[in-house]
C-alpha positions in Angstrom: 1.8 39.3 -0.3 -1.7 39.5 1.1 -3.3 37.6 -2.0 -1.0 34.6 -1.0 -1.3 34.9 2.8 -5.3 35.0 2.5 -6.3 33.4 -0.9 -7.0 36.5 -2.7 -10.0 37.8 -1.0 -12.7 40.4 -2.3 -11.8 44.0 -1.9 -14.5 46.9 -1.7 -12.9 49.8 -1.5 -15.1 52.5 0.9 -15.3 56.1 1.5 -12.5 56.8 -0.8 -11.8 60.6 -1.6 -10.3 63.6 -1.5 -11.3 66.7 1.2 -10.6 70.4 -0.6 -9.6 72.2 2.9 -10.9 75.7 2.9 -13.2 74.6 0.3 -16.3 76.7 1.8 -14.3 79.9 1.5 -13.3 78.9 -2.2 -15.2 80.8 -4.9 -17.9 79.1 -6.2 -16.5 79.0 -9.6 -13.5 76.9 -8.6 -15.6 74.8 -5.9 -18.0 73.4 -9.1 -14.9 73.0 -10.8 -13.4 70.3 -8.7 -10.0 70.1 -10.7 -8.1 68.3 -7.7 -10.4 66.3 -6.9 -10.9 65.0 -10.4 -7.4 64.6 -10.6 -7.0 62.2 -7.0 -10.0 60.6 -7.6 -8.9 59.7 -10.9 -5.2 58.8 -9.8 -7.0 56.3 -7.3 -8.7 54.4 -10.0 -6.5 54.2 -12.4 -4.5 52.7 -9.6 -6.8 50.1 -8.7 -7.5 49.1 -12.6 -3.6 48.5 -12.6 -4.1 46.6 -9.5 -6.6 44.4 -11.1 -5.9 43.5 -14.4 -1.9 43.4 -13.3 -1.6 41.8 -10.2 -4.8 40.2 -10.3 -6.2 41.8 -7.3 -9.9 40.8 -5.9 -11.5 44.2 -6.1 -15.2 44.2 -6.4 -16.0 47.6 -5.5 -15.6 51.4 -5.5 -17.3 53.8 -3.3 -16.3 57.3 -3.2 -16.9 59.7 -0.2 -19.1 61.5 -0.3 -21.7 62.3 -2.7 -22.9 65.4 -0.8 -20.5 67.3 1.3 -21.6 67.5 4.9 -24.5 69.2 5.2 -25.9 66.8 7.9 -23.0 68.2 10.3 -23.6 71.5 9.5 -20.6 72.8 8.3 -18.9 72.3 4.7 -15.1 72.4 6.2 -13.8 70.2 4.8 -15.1 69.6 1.4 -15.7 65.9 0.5 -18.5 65.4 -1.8 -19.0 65.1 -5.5 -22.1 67.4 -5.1 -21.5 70.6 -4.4 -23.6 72.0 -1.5 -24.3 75.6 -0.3 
């Protein structure tokens, strides 16, 4: 177990999430709505309370990916962020 082979070290989780393929072709509607993503993202944390409060794991921190989709690239394929972005 990694706890035992390196004393239980702190954990940040980063740029954690879920990309919606074809998401810039999606109607808008079901963009904002998010479903799948609400559903992975929530899967994952769930998953790391368990981790936690069961096995004792060292997590400190959660950082989804992204906030904004990727604008700064210009393109929106694929769709990471919470925000949606036109």
């Amino acid at each position: 177990m990694i706890a035992k082979k390196y004393n239980n070290p702190p954990i940040v989780i980063l740029e954690n999430g879920w990309d919606t393929k074809g998401g810039s072709s999606s109607p808008v509607a079901q963009a904002l709505a998010g479903y799948q993503r609400i559903i992975v993202l929530n899967g994952y944390i769930v998953n790391f309370v368990a981790a936690v409060t069961e096995d004792n794991v060292n997590v400190k921190g959660y950082f989804v990916w992204a906030f904004m989709d990727n604008f700064e690239r210009g393109s929106y394929v694929p769709r990471f962020g919470l925000v949606y972005v036109d």
